[in-house]
C-alpha positions in Angstrom: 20.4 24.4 20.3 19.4 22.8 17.1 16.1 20.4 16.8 18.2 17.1 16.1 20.1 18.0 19.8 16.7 18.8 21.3 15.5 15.2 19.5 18.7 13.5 20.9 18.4 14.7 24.5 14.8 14.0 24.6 15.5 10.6 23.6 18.4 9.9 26.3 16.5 11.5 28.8 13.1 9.1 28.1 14.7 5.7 27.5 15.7 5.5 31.4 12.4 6.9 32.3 10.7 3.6 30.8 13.3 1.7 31.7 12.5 2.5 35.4 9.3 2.1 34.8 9.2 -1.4 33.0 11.4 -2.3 36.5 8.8 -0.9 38.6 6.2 -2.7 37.3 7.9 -5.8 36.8 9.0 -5.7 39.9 5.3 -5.0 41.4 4.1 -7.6 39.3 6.6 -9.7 40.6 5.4 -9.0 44.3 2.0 -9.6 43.4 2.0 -12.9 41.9 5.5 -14.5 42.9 6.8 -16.7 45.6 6.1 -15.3 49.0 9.5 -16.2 50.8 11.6 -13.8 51.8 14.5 -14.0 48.8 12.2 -13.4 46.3 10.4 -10.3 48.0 14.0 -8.9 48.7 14.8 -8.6 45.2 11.4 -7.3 43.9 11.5 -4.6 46.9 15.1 -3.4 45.4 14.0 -3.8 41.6 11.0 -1.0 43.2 13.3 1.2 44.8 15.8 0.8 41.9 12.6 1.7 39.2 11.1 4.6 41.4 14.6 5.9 41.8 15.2 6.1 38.3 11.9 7.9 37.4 12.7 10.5 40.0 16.0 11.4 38.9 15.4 11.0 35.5 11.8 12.9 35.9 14.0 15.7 37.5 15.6 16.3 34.8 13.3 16.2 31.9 11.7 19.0 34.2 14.6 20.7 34.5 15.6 20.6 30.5 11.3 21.2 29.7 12.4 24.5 31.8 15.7 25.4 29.9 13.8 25.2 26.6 10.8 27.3 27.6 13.7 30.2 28.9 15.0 29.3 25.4 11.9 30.3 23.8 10.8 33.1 25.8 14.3 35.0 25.0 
């Protein structure tokens, strides 16, 4: 695996980690400081569970490739 593939897979593998977490805390924000009715608080609890569900997956597998280069290495 050259460094420009490394490069590129880093790069597709960080821009939905911040992209989850921009919704997350958006989303938080939004709970904090908008409108307390109930439409409102419905879409900021799914733009949570949508941002935390994105780290996680997305976490995963930056784990999981962090892993596959260190085997990469060791060899």
């Amino acid at each position: 695996m050259t460094e420009e593939n490394i490069r590129k897979s880093w790069r597709n593998l960080l821009i939905p980690f911040i992209i989850g977490l921009l919704v997350f805390i958006v989303s938080i924000l939004f709970h904090r400081l908008g409108s307390k009715r109930p439409t409102p608080q419905t879409i900021s609890l799914f733009g949570c569970v949508f941002g935390i569900v994105f780290m996680v997956f997305t976490g995963i597998r930056m784990l999981k490739f962090r892993k596959y280069l260190k085997s990469l290495n060791e060899q």
